[in-house]
N, C-alpha and C positions, 0 to 999 in steps of 0.2 A: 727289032730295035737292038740295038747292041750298047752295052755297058759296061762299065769299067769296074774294078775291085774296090770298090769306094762304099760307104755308108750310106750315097742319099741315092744311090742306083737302087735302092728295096724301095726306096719314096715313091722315085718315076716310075718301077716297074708297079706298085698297086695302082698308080697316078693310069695308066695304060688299059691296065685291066679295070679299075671302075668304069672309065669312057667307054668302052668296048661291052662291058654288060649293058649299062645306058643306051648305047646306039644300038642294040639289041633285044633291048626291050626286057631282056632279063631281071629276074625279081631281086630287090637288095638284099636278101640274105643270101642269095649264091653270090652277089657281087662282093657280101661282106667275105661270106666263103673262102673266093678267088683271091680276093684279097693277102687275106692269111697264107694261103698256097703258096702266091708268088711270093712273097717276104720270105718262106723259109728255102724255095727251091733259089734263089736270087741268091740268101746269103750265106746257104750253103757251098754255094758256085765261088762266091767273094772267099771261102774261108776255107775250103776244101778243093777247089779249082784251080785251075790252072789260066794266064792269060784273058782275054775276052771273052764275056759274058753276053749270050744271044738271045733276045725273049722272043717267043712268037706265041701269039693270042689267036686261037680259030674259034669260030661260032661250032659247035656241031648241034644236032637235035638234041634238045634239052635242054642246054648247057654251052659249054666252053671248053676250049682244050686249051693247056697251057704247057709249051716247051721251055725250058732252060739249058742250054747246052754249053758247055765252058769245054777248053782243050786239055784237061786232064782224064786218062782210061780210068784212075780211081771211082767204084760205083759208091753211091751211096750205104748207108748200112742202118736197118732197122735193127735198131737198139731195145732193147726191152729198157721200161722209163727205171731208173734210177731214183726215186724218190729223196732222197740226200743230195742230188745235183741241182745245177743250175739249168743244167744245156743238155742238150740228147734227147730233146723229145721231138727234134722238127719233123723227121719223117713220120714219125707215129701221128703227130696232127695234119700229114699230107694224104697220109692212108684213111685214117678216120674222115678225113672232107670231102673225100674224090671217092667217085663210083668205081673206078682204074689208076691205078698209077705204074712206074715202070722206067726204065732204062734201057737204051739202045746205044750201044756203043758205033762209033765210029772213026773211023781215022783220022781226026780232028782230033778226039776225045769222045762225048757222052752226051745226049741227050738225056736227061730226068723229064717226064713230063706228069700230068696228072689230069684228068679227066673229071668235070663238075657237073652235076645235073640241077635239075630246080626238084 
């Protein structure tokens, strides 16, 4: 699914990934999980990317995989949380929900993806 650098593209993209645990039979706390995942990988991509935003949802054993890829080489950066902040903690909640997570760059830009199990 491809999305634009807009607000309600984090909406459609959990709107995607709850169907997809659904049609999967997956249990709604990895769906709530996933959920959260793509919101921060989405609006990382809106807010730190570059150009169009590409979601792609796979089933794997267990779980779910979830890609985000935008056209900036900029990689994400795990932040230690800042307690006095507002913001800077998305990745730390992508690491803490996923069995895996990770970045693959590519001559487009970057995939972020992040791996969920039940």
């Amino acid at each position: 699914m491809t999305l634009t650098a807009e607000g309600g593209s984090c909406a459609r993209a959990r709107q995607v990934v709850r169907k997809a645990a659904a049609s999967w039979g997956l249990s709604e706390d990895l769906a709530d999980d996933a959920q959260l995942v793509v919101t921060e990988l989405v609006s990382n991509g809106i807010d730190h990317g570059e150009g169009l935003i590409t979601l792609s949802v796979r089933r794997k054993a267990g779980g779910m995989l979830i890609e985000v890829h935008d056209e900036s080489p900029k990689l994400p950066l795990l932040r230690p949380v800042d307690p006095g902040s507002a913001r800077g903690r998305g990745m730390q909640l992508v690491k803490a929900l996923s069995v895996s997570w990770g970045t693959t760059p590519d001559s487009g830009g970057k995939v972020v993806w992040a791996q969920l199990e039940a």
